[in-house]
PDB file with SEQRES, HELIX, SHEET and CRYST1 records, atoms N, CA, C and O in Angstrom:
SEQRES   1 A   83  UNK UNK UNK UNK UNK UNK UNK UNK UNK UNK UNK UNK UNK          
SEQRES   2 A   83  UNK UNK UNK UNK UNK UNK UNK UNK UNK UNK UNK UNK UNK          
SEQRES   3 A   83  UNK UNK UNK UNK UNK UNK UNK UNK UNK UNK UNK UNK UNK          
SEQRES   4 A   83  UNK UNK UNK UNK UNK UNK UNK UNK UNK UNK UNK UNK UNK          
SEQRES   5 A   83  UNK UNK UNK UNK UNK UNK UNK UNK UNK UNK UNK UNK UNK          
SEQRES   6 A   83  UNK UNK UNK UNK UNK UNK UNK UNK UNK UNK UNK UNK UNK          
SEQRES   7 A   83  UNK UNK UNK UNK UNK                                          
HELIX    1 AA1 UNK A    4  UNK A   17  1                                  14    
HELIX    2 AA2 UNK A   24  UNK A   30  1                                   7    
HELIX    3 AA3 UNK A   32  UNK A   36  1                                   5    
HELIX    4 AA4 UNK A   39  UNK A   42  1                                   4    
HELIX    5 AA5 UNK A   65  UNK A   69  1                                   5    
SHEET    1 AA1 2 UNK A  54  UNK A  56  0                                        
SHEET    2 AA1 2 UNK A  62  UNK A  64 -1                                        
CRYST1    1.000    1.000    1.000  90.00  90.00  90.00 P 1           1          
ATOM      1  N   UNK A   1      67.203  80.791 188.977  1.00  0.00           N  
ATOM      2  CA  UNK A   1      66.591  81.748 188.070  1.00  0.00           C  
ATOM      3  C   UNK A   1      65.829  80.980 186.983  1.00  0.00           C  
ATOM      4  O   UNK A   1      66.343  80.061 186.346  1.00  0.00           O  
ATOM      5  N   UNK A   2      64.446  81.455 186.792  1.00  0.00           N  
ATOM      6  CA  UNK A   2      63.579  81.047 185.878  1.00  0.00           C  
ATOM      7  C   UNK A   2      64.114  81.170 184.453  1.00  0.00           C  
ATOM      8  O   UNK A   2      64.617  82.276 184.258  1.00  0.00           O  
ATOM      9  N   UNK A   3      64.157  80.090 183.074  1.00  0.00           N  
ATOM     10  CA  UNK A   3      64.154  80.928 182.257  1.00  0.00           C  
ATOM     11  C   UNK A   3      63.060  81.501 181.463  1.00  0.00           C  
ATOM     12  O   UNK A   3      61.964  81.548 182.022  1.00  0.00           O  
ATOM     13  N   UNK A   4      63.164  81.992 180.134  1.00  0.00           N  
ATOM     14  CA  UNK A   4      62.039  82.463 179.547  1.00  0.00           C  
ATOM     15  C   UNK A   4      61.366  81.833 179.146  1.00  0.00           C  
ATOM     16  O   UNK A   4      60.411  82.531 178.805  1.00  0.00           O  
ATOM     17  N   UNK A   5      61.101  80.381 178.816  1.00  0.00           N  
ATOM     18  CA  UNK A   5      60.393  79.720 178.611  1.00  0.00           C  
ATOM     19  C   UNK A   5      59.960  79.248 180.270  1.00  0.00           C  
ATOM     20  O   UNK A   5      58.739  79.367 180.359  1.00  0.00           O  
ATOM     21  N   UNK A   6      60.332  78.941 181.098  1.00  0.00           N  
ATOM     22  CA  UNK A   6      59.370  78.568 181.992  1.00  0.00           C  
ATOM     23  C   UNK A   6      58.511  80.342 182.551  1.00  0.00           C  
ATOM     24  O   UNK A   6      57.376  80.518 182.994  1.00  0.00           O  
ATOM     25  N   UNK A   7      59.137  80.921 182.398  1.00  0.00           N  
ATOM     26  CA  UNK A   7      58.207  82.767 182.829  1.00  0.00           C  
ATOM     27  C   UNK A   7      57.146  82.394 182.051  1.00  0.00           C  
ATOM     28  O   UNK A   7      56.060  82.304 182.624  1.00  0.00           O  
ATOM     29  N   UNK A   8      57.211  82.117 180.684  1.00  0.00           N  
ATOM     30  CA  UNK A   8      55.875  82.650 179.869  1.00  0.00           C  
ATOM     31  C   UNK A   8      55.233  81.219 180.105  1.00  0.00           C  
ATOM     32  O   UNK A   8      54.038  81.447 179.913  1.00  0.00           O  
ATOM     33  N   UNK A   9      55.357  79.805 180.429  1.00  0.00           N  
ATOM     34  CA  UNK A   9      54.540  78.621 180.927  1.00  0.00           C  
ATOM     35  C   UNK A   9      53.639  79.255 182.275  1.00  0.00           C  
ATOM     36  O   UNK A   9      52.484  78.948 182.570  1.00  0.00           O  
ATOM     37  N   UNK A  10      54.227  79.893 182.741  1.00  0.00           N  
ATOM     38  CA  UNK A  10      53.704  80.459 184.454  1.00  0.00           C  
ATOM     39  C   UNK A  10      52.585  81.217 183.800  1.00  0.00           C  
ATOM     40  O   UNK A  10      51.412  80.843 183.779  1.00  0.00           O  
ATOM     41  N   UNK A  11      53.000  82.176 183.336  1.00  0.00           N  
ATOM     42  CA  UNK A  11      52.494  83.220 182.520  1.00  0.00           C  
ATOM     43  C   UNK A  11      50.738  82.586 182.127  1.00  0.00           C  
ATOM     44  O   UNK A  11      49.629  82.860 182.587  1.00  0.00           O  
ATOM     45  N   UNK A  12      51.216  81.666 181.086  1.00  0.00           N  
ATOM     46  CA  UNK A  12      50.097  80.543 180.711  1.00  0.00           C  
ATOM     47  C   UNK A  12      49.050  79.727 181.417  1.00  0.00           C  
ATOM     48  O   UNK A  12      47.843  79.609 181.206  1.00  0.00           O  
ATOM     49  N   UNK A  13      49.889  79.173 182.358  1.00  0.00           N  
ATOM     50  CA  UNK A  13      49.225  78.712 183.242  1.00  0.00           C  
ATOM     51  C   UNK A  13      48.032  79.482 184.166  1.00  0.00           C  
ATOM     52  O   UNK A  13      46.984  78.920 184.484  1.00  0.00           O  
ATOM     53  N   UNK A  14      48.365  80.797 184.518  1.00  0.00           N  
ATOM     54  CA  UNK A  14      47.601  81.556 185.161  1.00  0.00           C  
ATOM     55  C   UNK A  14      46.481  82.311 184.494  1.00  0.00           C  
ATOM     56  O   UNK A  14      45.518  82.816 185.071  1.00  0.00           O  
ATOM     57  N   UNK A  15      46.811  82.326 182.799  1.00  0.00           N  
ATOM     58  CA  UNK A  15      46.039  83.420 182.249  1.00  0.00           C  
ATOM     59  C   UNK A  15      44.989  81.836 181.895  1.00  0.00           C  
ATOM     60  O   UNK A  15      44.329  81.930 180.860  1.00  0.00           O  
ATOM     61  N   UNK A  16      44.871  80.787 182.506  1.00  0.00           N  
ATOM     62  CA  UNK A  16      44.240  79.583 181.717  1.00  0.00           C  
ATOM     63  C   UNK A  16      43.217  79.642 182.817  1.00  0.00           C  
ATOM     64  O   UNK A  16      42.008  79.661 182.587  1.00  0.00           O  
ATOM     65  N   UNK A  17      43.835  79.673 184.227  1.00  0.00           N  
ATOM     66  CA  UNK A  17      43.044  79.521 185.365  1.00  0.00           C  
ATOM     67  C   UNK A  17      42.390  80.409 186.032  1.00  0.00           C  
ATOM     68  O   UNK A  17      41.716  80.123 187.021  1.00  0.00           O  
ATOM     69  N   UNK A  18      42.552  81.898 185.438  1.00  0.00           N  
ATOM     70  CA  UNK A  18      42.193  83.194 186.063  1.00  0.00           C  
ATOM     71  C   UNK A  18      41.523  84.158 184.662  1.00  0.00           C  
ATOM     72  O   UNK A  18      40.975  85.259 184.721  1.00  0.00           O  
ATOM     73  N   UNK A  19      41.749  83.448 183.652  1.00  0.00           N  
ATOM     74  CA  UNK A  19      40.809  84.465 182.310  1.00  0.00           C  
ATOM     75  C   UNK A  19      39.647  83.439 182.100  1.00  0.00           C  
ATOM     76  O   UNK A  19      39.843  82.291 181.700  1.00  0.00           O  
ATOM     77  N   UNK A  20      38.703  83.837 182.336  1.00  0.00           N  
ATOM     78  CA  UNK A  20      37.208  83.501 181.301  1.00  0.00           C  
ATOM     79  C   UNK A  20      37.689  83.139 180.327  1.00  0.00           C  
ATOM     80  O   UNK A  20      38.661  83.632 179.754  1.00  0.00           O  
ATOM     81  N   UNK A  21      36.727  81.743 179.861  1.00  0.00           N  
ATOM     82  CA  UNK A  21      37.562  81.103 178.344  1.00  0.00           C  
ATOM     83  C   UNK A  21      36.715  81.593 176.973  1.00  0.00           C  
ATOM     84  O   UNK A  21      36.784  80.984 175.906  1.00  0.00           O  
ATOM     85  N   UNK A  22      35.884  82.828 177.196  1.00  0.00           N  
ATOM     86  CA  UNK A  22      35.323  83.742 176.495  1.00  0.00           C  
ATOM     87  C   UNK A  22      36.304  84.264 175.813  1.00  0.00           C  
ATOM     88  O   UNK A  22      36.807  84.101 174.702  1.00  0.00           O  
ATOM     89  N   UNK A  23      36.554  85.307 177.242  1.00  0.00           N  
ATOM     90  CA  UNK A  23      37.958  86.406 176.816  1.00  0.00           C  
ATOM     91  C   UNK A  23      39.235  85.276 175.937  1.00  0.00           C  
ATOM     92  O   UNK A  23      39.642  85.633 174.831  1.00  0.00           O  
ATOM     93  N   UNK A  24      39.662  84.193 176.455  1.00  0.00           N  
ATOM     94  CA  UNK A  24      40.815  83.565 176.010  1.00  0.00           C  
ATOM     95  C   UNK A  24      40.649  83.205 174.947  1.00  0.00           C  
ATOM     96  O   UNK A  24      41.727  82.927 174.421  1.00  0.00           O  
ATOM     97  N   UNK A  25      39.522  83.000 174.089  1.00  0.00           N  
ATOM     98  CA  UNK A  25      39.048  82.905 173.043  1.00  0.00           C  
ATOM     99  C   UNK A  25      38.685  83.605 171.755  1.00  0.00           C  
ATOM    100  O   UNK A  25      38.402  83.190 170.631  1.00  0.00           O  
ATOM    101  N   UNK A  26      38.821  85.215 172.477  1.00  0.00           N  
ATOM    102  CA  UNK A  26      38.860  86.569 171.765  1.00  0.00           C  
ATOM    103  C   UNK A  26      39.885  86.512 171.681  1.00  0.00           C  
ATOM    104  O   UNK A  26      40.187  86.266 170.513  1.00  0.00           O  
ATOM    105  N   UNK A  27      41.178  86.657 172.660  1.00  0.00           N  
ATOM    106  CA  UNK A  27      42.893  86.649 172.508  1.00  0.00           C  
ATOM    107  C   UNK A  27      43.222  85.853 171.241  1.00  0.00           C  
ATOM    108  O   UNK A  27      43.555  86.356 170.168  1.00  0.00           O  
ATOM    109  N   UNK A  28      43.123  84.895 171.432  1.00  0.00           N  
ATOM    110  CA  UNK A  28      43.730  83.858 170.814  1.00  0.00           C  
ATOM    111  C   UNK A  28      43.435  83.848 169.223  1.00  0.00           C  
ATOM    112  O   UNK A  28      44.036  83.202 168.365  1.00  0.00           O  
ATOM    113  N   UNK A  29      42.327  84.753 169.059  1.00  0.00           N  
ATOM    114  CA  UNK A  29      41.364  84.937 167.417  1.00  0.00           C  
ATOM    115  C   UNK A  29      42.416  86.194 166.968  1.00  0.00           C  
ATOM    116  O   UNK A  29      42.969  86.259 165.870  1.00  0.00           O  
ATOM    117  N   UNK A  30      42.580  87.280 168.186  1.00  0.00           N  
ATOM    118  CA  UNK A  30      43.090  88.375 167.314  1.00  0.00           C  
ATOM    119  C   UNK A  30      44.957  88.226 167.384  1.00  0.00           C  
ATOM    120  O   UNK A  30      45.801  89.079 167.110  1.00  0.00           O  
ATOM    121  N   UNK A  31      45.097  87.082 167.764  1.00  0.00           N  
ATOM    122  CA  UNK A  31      46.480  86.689 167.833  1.00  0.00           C  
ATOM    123  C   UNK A  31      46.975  85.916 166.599  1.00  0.00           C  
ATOM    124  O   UNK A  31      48.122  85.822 166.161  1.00  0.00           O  
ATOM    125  N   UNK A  32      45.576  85.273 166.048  1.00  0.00           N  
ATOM    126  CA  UNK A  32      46.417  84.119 164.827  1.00  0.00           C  
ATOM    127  C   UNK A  32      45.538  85.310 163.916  1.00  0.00           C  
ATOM    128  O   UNK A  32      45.918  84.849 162.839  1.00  0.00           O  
ATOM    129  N   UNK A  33      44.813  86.279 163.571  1.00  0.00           N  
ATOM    130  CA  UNK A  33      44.589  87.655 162.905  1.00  0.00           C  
ATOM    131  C   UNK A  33      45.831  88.389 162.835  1.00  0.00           C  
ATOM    132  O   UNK A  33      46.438  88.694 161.809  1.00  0.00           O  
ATOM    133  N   UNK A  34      46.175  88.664 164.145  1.00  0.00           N  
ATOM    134  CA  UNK A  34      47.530  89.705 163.772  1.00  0.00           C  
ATOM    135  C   UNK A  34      48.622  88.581 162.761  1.00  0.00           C  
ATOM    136  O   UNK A  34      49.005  88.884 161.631  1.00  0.00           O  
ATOM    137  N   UNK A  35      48.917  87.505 163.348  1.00  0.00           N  
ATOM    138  CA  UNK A  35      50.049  86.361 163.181  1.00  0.00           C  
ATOM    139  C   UNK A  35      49.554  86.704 161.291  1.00  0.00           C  
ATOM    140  O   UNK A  35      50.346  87.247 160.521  1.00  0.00           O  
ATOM    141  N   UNK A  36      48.303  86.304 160.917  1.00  0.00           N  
ATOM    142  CA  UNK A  36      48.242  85.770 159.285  1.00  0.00           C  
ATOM    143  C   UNK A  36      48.369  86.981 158.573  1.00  0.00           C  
ATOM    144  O   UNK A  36      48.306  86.892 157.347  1.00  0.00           O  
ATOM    145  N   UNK A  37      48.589  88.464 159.248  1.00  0.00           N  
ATOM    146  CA  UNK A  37      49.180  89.354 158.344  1.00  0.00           C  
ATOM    147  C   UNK A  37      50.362  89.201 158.232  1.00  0.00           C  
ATOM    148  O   UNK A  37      50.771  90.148 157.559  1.00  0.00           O  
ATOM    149  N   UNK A  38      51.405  88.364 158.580  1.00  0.00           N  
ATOM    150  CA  UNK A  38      52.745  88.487 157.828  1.00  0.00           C  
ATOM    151  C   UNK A  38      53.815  89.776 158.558  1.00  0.00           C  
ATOM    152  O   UNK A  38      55.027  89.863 158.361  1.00  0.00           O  
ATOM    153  N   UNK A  39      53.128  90.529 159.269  1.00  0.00           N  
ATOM    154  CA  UNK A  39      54.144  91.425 159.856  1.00  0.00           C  
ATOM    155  C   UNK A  39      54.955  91.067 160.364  1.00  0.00           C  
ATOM    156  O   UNK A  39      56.026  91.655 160.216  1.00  0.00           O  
ATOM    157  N   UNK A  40      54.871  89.887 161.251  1.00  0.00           N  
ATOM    158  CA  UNK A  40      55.997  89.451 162.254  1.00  0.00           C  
ATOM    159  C   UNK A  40      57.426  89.149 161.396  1.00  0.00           C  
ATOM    160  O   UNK A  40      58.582  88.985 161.786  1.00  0.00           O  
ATOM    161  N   UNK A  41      56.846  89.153 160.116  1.00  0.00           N  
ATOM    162  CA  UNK A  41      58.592  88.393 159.270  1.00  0.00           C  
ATOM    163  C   UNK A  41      58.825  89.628 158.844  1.00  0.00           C  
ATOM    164  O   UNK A  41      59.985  89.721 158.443  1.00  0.00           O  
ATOM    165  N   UNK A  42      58.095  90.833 158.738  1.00  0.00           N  
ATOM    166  CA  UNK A  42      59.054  92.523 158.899  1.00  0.00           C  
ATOM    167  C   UNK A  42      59.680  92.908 159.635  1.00  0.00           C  
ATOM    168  O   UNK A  42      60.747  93.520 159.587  1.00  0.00           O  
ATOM    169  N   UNK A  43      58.767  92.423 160.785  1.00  0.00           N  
ATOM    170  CA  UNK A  43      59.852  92.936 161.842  1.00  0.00           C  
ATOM    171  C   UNK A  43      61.528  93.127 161.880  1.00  0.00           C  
ATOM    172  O   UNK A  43      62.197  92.756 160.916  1.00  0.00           O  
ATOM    173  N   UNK A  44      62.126  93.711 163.021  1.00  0.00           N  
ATOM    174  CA  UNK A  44      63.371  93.840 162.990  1.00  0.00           C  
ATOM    175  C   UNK A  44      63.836  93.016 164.039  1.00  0.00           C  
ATOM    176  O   UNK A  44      63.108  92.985 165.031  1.00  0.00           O  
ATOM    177  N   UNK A  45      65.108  92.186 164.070  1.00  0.00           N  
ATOM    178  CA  UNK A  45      65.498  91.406 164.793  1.00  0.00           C  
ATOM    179  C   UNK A  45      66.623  92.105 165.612  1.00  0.00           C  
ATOM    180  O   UNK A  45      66.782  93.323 165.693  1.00  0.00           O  
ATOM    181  N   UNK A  46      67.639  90.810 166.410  1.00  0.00           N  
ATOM    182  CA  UNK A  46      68.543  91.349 167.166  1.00  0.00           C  
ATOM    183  C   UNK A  46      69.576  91.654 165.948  1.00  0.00           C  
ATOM    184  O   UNK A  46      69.769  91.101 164.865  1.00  0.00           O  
ATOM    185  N   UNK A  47      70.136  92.740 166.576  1.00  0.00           N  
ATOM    186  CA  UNK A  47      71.428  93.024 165.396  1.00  0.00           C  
ATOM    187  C   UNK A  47      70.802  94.186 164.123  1.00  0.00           C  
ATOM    188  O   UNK A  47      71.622  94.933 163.590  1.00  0.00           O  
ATOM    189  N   UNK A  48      69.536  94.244 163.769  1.00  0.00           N  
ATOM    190  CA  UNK A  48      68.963  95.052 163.164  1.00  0.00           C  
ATOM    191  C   UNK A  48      68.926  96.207 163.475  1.00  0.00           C  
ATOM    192  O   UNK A  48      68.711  96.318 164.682  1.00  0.00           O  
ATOM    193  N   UNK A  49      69.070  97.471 162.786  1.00  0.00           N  
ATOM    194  CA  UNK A  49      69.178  98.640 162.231  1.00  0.00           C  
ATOM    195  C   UNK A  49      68.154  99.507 162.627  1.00  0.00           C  
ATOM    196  O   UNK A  49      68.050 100.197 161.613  1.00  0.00           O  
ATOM    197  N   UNK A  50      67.239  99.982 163.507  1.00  0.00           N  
ATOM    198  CA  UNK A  50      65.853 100.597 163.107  1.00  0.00           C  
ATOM    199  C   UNK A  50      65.797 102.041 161.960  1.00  0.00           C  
ATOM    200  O   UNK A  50      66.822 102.655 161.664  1.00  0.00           O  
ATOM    201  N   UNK A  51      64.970 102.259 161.638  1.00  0.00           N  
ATOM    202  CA  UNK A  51      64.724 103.823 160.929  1.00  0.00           C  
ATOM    203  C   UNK A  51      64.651 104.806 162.576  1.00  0.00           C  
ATOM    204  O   UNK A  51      64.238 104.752 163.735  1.00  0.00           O  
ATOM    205  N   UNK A  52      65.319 105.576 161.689  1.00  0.00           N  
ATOM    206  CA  UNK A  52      65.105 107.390 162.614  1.00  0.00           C  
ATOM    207  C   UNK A  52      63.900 107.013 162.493  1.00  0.00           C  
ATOM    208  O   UNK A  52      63.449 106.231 161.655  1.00  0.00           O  
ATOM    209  N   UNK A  53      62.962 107.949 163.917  1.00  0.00           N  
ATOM    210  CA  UNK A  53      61.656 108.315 163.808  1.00  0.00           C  
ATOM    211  C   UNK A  53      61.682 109.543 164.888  1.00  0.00           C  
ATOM    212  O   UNK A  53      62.626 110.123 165.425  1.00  0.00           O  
ATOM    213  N   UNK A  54      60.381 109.693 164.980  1.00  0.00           N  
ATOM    214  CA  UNK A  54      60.044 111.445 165.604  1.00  0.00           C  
ATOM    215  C   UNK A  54      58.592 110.401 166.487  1.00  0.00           C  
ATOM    216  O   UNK A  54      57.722 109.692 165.980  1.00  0.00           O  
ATOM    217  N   UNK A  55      58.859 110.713 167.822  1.00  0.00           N  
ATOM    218  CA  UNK A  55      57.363 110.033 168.400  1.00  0.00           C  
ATOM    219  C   UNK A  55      56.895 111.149 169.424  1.00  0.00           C  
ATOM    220  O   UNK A  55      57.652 112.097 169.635  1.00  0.00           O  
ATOM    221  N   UNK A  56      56.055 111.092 169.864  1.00  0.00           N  
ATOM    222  CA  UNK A  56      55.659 111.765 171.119  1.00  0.00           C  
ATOM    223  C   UNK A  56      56.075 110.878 172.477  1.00  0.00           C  
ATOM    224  O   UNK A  56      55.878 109.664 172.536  1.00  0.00           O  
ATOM    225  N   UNK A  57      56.592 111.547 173.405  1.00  0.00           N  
ATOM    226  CA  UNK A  57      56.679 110.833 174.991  1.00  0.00           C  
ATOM    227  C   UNK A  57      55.299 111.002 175.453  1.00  0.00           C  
ATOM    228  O   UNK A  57      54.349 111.526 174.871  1.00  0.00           O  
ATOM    229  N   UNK A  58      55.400 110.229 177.099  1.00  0.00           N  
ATOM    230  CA  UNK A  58      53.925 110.421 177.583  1.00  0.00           C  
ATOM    231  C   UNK A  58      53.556 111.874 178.185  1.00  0.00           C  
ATOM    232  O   UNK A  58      52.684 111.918 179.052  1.00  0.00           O  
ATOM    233  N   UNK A  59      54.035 112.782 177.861  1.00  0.00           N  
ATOM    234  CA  UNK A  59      53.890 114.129 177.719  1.00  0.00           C  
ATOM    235  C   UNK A  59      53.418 114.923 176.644  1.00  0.00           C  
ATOM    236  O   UNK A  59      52.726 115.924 176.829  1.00  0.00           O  
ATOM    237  N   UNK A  60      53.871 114.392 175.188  1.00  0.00           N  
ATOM    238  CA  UNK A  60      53.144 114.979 173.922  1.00  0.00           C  
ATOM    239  C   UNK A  60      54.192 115.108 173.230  1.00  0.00           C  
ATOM    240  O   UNK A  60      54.049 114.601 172.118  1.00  0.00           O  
ATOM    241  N   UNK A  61      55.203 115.572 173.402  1.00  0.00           N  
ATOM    242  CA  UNK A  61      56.519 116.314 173.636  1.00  0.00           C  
ATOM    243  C   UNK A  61      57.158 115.084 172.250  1.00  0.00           C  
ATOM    244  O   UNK A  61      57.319 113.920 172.619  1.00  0.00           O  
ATOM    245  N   UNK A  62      57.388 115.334 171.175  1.00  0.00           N  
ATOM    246  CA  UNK A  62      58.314 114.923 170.426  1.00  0.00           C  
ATOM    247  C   UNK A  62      59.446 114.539 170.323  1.00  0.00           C  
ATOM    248  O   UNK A  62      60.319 115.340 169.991  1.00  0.00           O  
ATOM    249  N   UNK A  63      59.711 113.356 170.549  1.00  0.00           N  
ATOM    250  CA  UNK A  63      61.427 112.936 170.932  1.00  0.00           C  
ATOM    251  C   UNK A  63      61.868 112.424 169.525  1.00  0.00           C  
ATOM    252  O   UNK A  63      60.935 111.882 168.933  1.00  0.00           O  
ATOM    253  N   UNK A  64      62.782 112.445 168.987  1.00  0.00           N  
ATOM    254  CA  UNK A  64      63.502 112.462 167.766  1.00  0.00           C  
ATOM    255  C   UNK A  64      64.981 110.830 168.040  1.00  0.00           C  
ATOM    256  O   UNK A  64      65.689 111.068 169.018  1.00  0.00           O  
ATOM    257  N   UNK A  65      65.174 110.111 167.654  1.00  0.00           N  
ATOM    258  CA  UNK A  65      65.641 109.028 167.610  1.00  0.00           C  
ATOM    259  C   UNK A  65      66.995 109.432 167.892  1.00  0.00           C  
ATOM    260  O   UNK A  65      67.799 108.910 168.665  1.00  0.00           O  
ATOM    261  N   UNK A  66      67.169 110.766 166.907  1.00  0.00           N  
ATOM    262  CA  UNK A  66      68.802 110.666 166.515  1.00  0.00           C  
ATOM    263  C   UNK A  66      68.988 111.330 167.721  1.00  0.00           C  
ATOM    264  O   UNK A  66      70.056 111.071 168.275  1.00  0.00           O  
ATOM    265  N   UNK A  67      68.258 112.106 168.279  1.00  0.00           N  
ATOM    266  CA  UNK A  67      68.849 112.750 169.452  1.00  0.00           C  
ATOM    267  C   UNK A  67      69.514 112.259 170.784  1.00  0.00           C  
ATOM    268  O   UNK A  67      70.465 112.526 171.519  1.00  0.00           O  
ATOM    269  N   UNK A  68      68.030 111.026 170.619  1.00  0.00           N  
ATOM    270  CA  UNK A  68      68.334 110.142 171.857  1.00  0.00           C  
ATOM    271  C   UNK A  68      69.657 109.524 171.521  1.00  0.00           C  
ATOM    272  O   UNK A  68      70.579 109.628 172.331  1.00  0.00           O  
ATOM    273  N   UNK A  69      69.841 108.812 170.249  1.00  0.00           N  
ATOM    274  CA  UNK A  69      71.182 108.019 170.236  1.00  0.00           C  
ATOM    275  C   UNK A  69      72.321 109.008 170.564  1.00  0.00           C  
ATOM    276  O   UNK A  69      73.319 108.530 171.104  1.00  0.00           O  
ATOM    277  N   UNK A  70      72.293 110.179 170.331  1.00  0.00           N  
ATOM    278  CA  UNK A  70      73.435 111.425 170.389  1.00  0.00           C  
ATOM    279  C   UNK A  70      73.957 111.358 171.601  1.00  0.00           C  
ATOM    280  O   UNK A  70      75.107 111.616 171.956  1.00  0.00           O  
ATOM    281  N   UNK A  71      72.644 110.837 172.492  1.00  0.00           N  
ATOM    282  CA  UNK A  71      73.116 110.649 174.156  1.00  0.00           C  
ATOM    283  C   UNK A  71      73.981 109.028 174.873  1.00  0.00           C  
ATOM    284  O   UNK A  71      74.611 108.818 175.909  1.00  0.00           O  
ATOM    285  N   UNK A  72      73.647 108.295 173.875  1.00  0.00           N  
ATOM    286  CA  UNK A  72      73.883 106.907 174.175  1.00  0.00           C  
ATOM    287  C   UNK A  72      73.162 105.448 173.684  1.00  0.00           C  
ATOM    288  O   UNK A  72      72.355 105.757 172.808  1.00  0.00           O  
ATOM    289  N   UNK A  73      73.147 104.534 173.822  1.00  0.00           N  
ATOM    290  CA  UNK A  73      72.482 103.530 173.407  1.00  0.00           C  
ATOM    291  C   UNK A  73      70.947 103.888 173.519  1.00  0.00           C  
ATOM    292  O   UNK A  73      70.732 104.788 174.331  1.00  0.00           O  
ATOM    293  N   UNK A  74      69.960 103.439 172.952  1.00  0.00           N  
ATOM    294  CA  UNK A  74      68.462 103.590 172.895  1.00  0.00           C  
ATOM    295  C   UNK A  74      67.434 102.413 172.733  1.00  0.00           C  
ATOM    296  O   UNK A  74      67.199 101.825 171.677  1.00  0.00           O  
ATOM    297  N   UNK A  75      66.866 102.170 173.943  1.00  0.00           N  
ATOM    298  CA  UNK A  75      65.794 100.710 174.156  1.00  0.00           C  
ATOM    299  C   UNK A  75      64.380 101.790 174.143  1.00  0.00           C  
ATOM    300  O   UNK A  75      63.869 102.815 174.595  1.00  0.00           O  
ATOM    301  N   UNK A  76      64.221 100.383 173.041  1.00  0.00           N  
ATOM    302  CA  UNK A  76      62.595 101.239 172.803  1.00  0.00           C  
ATOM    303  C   UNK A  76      61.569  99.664 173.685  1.00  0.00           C  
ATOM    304  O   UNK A  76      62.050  98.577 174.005  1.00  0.00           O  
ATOM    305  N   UNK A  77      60.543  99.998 173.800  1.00  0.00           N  
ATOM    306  CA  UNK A  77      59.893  99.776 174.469  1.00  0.00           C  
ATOM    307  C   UNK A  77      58.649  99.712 174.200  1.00  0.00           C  
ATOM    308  O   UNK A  77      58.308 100.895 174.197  1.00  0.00           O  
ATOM    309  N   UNK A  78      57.121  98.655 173.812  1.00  0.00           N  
ATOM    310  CA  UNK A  78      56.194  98.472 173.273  1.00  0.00           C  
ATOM    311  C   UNK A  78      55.011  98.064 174.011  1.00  0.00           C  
ATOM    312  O   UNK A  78      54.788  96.857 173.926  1.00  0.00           O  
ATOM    313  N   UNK A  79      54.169  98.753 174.730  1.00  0.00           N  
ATOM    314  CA  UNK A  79      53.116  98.653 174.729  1.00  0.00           C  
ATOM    315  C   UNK A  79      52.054  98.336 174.250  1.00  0.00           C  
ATOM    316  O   UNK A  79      51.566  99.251 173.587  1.00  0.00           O  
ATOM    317  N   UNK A  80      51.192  97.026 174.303  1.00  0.00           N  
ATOM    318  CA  UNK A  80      50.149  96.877 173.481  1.00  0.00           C  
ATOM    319  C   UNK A  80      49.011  97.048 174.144  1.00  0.00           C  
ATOM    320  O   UNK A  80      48.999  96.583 175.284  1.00  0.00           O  
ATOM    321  N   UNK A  81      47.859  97.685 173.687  1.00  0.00           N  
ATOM    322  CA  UNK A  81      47.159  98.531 174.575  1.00  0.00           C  
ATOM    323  C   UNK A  81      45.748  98.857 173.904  1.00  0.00           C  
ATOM    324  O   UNK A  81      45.747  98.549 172.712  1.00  0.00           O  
ATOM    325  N   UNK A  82      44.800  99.287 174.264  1.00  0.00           N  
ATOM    326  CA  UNK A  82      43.557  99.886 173.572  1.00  0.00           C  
ATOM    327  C   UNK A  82      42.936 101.320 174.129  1.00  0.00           C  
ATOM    328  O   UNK A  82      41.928 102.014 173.993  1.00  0.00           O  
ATOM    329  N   UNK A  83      44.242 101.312 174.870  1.00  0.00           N  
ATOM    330  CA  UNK A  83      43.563 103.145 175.700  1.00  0.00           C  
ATOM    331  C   UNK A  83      43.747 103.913 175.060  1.00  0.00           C  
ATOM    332  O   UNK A  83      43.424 105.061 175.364  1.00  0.00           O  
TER     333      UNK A  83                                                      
END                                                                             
């Protein structure tokens, strides 16, 4: 079994030999952009707490945090995306 550091080397390796070094060059600008706002040290870690929230599913449909936990443990899940 791979670990996570060799997944994301693979990972690397392929996005080096199969992305235009245009595009890899746009990535990499809005990566140390996102990085120099400082969010990443807001973030929440392992062991951290999140806030209740109210989101929409991929239906529209409003799902509520506390509800889900009412049912059991709750993995959220992050998409980064431009659609």
């Amino acid at each position: 079994m791979r670990t996570l550091q060799q997944h994301l080397a693979s990972i690397s390796d392929y996005a080096a030999k199969n992305i235009p070094q245009e595009l890899r060059d746009v990535m990499h600008k809005r990566t140390e952009d996102l990085s120099a706002t400082g969010q990443a040290q807001k973030a929440t870690t392992v062991g951290d707490t999140a806030p209740s929230f109210e989101l929409p599913d991929s239906t529209g449909t409003l799902v509520r945090s506390q509800d889900l936990l009412a049912k059991g443990p709750l993995v959220l899940t992050f998409f980064r995306g431009h659609w």
